[in-house]
Every structure is written in structure tokens, then in C-alpha cells.
N, CA and C atoms as an extended XYZ file, in Angstrom:
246
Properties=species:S:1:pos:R:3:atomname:S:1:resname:S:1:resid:I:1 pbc="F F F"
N       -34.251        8.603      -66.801 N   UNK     1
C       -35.627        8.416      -67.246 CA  UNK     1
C       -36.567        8.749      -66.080 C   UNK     1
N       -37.661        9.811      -66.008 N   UNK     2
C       -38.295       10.349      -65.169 CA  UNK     2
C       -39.671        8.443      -64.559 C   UNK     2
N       -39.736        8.721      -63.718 N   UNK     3
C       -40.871        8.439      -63.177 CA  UNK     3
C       -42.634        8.849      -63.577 C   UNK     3
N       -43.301        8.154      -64.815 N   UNK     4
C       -43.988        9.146      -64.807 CA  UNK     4
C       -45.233        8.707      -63.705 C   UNK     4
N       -44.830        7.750      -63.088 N   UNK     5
C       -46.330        7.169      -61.780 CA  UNK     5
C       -46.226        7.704      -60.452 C   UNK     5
N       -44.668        8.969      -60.632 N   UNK     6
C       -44.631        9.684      -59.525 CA  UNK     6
C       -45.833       10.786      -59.311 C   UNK     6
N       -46.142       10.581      -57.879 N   UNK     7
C       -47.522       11.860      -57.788 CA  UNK     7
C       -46.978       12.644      -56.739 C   UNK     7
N       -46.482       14.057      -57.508 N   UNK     8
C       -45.541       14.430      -56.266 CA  UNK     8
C       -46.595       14.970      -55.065 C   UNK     8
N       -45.911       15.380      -53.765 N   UNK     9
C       -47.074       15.746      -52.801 CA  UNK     9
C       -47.476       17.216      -52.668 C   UNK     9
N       -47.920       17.635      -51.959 N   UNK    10
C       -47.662       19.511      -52.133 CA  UNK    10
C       -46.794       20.529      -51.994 C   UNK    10
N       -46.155       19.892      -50.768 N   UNK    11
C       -44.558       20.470      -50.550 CA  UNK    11
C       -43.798       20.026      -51.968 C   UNK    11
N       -43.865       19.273      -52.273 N   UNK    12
C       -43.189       18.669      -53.820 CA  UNK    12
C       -44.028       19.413      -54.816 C   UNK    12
N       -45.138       19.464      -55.053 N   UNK    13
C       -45.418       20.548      -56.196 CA  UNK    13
C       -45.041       21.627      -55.726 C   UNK    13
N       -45.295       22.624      -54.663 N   UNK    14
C       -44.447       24.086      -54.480 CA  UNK    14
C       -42.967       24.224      -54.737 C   UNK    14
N       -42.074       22.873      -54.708 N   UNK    15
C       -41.122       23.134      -55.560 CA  UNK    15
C       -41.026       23.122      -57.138 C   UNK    15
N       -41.612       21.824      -57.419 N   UNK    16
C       -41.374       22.380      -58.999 CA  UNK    16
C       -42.260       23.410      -59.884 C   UNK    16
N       -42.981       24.033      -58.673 N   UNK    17
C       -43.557       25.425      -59.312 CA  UNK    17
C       -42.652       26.647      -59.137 C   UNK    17
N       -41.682       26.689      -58.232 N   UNK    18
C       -40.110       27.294      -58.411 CA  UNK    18
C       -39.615       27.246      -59.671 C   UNK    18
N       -39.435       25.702      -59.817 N   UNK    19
C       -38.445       25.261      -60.675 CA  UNK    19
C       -39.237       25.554      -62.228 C   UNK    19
N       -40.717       25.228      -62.400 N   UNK    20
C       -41.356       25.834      -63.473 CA  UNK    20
C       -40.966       27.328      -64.160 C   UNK    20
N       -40.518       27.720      -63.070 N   UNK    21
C       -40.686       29.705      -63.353 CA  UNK    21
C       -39.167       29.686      -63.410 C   UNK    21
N       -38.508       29.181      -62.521 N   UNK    22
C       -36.803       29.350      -62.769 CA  UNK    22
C       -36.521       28.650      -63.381 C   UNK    22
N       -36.518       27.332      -63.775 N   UNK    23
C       -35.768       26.055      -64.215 CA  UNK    23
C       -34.717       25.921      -63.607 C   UNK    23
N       -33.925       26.793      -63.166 N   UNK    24
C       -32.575       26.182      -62.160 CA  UNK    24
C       -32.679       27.017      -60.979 C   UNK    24
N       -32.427       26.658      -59.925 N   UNK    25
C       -32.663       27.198      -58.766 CA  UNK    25
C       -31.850       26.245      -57.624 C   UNK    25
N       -31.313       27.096      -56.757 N   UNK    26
C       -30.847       26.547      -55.443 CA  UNK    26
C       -31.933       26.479      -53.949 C   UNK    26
N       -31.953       25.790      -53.057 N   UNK    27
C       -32.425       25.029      -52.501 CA  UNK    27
C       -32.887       26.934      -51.468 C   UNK    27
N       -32.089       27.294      -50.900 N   UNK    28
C       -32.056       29.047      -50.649 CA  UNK    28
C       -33.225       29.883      -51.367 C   UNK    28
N       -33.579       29.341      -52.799 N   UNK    29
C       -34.291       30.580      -53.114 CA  UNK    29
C       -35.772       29.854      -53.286 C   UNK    29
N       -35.892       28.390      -53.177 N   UNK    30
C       -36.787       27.733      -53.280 CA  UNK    30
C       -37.699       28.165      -51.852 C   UNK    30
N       -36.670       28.366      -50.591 N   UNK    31
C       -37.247       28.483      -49.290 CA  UNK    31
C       -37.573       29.803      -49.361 C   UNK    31
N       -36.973       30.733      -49.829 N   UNK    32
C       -37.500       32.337      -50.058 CA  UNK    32
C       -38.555       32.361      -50.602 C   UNK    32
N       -39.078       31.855      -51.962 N   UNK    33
C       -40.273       31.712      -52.765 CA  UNK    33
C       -41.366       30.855      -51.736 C   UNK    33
N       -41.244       30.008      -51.381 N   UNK    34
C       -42.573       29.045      -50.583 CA  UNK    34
C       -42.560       29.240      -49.373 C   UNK    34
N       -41.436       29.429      -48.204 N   UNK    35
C       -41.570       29.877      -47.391 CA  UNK    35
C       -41.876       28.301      -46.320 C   UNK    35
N       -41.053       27.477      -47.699 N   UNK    36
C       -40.972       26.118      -46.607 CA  UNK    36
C       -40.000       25.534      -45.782 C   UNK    36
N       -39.775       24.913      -44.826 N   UNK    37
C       -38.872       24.926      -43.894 CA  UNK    37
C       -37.456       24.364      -44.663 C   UNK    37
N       -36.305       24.152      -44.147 N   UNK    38
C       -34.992       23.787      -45.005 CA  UNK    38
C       -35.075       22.247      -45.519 C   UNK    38
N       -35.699       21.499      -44.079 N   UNK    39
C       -35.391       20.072      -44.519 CA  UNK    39
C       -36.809       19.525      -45.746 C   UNK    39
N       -38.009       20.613      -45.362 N   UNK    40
C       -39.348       20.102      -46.529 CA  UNK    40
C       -38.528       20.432      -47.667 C   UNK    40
N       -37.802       21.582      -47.618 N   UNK    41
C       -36.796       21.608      -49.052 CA  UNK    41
C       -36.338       20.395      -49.410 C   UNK    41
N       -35.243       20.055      -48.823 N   UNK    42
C       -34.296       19.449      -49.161 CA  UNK    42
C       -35.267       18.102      -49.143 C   UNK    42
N       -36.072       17.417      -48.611 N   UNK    43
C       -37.101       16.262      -48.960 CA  UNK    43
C       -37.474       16.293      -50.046 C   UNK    43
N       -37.824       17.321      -50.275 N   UNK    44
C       -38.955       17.423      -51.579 CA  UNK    44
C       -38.181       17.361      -53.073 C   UNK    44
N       -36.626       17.867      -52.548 N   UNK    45
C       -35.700       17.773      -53.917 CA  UNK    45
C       -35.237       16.226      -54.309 C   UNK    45
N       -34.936       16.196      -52.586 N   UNK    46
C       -34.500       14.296      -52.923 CA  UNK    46
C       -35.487       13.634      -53.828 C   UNK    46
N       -36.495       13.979      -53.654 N   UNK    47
C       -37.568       12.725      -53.800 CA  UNK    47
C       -37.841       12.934      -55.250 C   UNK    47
N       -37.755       14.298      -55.921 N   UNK    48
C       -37.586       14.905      -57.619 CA  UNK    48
C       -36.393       14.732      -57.652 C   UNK    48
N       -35.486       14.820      -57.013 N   UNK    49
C       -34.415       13.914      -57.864 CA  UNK    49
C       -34.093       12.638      -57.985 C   UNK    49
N       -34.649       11.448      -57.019 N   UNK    50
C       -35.125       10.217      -57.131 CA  UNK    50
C       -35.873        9.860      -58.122 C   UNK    50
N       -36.549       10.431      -58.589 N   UNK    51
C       -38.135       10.355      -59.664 CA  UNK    51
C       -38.307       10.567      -60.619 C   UNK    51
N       -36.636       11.305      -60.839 N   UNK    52
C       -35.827       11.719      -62.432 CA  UNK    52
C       -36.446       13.174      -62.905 C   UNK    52
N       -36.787       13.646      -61.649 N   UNK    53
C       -38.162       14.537      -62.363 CA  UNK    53
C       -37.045       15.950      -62.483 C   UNK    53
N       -35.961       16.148      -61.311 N   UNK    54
C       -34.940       17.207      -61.091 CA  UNK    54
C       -33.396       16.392      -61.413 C   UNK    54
N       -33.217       17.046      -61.726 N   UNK    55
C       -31.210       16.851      -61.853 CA  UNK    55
C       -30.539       17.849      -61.051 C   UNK    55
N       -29.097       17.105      -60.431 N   UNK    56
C       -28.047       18.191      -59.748 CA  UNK    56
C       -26.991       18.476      -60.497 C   UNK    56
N       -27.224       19.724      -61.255 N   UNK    57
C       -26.263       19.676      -62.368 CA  UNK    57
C       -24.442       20.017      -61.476 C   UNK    57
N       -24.957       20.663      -60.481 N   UNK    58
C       -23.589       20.961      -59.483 CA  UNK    58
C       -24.262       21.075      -58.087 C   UNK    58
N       -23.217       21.375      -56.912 N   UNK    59
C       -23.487       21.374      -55.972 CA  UNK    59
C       -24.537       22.778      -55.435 C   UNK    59
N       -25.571       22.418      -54.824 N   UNK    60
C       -26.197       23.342      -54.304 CA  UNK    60
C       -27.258       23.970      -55.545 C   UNK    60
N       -27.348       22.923      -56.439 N   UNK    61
C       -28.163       23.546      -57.743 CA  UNK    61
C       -29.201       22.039      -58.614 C   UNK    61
N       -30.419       22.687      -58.493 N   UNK    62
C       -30.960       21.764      -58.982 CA  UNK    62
C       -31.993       22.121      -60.598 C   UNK    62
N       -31.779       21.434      -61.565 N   UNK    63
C       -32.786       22.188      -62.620 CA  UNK    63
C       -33.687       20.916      -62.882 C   UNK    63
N       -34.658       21.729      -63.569 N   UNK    64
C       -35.932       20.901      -63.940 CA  UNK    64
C       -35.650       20.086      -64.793 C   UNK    64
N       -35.774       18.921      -65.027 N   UNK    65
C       -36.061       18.053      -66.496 CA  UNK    65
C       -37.530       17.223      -67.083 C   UNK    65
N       -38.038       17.275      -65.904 N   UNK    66
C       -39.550       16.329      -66.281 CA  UNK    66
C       -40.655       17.189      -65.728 C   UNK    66
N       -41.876       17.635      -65.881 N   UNK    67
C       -42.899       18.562      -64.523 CA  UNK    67
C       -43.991       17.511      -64.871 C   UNK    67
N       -44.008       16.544      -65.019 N   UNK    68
C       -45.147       15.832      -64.864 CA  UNK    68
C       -45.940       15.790      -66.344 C   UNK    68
N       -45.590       17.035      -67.040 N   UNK    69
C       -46.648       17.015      -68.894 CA  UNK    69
C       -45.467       16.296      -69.467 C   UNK    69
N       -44.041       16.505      -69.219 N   UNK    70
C       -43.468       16.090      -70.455 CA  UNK    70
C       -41.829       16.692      -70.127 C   UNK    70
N       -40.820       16.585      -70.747 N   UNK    71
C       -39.239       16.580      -70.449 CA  UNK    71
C       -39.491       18.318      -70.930 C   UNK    71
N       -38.599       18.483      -70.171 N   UNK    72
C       -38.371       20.828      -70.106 CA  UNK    72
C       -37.174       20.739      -70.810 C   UNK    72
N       -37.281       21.710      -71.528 N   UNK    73
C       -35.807       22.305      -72.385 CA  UNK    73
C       -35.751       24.085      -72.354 C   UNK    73
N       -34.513       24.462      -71.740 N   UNK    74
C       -34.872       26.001      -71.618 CA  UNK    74
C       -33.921       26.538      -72.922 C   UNK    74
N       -34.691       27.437      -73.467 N   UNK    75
C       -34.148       28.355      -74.826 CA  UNK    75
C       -33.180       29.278      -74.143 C   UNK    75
N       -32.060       29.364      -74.816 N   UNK    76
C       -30.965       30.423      -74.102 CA  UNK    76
C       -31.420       31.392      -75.530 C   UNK    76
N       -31.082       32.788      -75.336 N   UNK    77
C       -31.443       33.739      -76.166 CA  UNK    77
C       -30.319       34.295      -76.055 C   UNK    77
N       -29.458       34.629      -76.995 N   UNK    78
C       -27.952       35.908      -77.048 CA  UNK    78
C       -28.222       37.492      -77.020 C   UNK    78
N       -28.165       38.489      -76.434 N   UNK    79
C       -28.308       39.430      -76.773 CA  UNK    79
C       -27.188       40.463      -77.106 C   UNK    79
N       -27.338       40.633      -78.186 N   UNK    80
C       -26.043       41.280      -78.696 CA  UNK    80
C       -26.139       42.682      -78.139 C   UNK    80
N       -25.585       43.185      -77.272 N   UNK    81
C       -25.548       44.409      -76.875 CA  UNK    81
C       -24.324       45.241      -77.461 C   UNK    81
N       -23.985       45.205      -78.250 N   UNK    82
C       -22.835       46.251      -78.716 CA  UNK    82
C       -23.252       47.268      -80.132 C   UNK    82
């Protein structure tokens, strides 16, 4: 259950504005996109994943579940290529 009286900080919104556009993303491409240092990474995930706001679905991978409007659900689409 997300936190909704969490107010994330700015280093914490530049991640889940990653995670907005990717929904799953590793901690590597979060620092490529913002250009924030490893450990503001890795702070900023703890603290969304403390806050219920991120989940670690596996190691080295974090996806969105809460952005502050409301719980994220991503549409998978099949494309039949044959």
C-alpha cells in the first residue's frame, strides 16, 4: 500500500520521471537519463521503495506502482509479426 503523504524530493521526482516514461528501469539507466550521482540513485529508490511508491520486482530492477495521481498498470501489446 503506497504512502500517499509521501512528498517525494527532487532527486526523487527525477526518478520517477524515468520510471513514468519507462515503468521498469534499472538503477544504470536512471543515472544515464538524470545524470545523478550512484548513491542520489540508489537513495532516491530506497525511499520509493519504502513509500510503496516503486517495487523490486528482481535484482537490479525497479518498476513503478504508485506516481503520486494514482496506482500505474502498463498495457503489454502482442505484435503478431508473421
Amino acid at each position: 500500500m503506497p504512502n500517499t503523504n509521501f512528498d517525494p524530493s527532487k532527486q526523487q521526482r527525477q526518478v520517477l520521471d524515468v520510471l513514468r516514461e519507462e515503468y521498469q528501469v534499472n538503477p544504470r539507466r536512471i543515472r544515464d537519463v538524470t545524470g545523478l550521482e550512484r548513491q542520489r540513485v540508489n537513495d532516491a529508490l530506497n525511499a520509493l521503495e519504502n513509500a510503496g511508491w516503486v517495487e523490486k520486482p528482481a535484482r537490479g530492477l525497479y518498476r513503478l506502482v504508485y506516481d503520486g495521481d494514482g496506482h500505474v498498470e502498463q498495457e503489454i501489446h502482442h505484435v503478431d509479426r508473421a
